[in-house]
Steps between C-alpha positions, in 0.01 A plus 500: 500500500312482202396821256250714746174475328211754610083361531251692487117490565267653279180673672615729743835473382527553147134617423303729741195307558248744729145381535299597278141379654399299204341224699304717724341657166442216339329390805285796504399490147373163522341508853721276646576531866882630572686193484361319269727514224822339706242255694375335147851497333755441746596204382472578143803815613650222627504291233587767223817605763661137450416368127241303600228738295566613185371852351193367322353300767600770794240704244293271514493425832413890583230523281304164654568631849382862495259456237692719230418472113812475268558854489453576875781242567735644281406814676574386845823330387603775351473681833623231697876581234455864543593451896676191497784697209491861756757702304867492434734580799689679242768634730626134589429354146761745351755349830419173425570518140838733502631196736469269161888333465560532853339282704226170413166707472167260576125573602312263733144616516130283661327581208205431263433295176551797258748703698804414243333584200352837678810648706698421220254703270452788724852565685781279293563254762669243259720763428632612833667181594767284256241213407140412523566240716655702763152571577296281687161516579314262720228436238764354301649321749182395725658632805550824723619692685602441797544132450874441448444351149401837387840675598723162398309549162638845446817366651524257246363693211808679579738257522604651855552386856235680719784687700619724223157613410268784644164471485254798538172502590212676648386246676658390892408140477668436159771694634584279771433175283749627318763545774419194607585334204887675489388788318578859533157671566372883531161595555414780265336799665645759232746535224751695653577243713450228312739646248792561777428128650543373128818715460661345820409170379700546173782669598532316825362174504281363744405693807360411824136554527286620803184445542184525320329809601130412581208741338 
């Protein structure tokens, strides 16, 4: 047994990331039928979610698509951030950050081409865990979640065998990845519990693990 390291998601983990409707407005204001918005830049989302977009031409991109001028794009991105960053789950940030020194913090999060610069900005995110590294974002990494390179990246980041971390997530699929791959995994659902699951994981080790609850 190695030092038990803790991973943890980022929207609808870390940040509270309710919808906010921007699409559907956006959609509105320009006439667009509902839809529209995800249909013409699916794969530019995908794209910006594993590095293979950067910023400028993901702003680019929007504006030739749905017909925005410079200013409008900026606009719509700017929406597109509001959502994407929620707000701070402030309760488990304060955990997370009182268990610096006794356990290998990380953060494995599907994310965006921006997202470091941003969360980092708005909630401190480069602060919470012992390095920057111990962060890992699939735009940086061009893979994620669930596919196993994703969690062996955070593994790794960590220098630490996937059965003495925990991951966390919101997510049941990237749950069971993880499991699959030797890792501890709980599916977040609130912060008391989450908070008692990582306590057992510290001060006990590894657990066994029942199911994934479905819904």
């Amino acid at each position: 047994m190695g030092e038990a390291c803790v991973v943890l998601d980022v929207g609808g983990v870390l940040e509270i990331t309710a919808p906010t409707g921007w699409e559907a407005r956006w959609e509105k204001r320009l006439g667009l039928p509902p839809g529209t918005v995800d249909e013409r830049l699916d794969d530019v989302w995908r794209a910006g979610a594993v590095g293979r977009m950067g910023e400028q031409e993901v702003r680019e991109q929007v504006a030739a698509r749905l017909g925005l001028d410079a200013p409008q794009a900026e606009a719509f991105l700017d929406d597109l951030w509001t959502e994407y960053l929620g707000t701070a789950n402030e309760e488990l940030i304060a955990y997370v950050r009182g268990l610096r020194g006794r356990c290998g913090l990380g953060i494995l999060s599907n994310s965006f081409v921006g997202a470091r610069e941003r969360e980092a900005a708005a909630y401190g995110f480069d602060q919470l865990v012992d390095h920057v590294d111990h962060i890992v974002y699939s735009h940086e990494i061009g893979v994620g979640k669930p596919d196993p390179r994703a969690f062996r990246a955070a593994c790794d980041a960590l220098g630490a065998a996937p059965e003495d971390c925990l991951f966390i997530d919101d997510a049941a699929p990237n749950v069971e990845a993880a499991r699959a791959l030797g890792m501890q995994a709980h599916l977040f659902r609130d912060n008391a519990a989450t908070i008692a699951r990582i306590a057992a994981h510290l001060d006990a080790g590894p657990v066994p693990e029942g199911p994934v609850p479905v819904g």
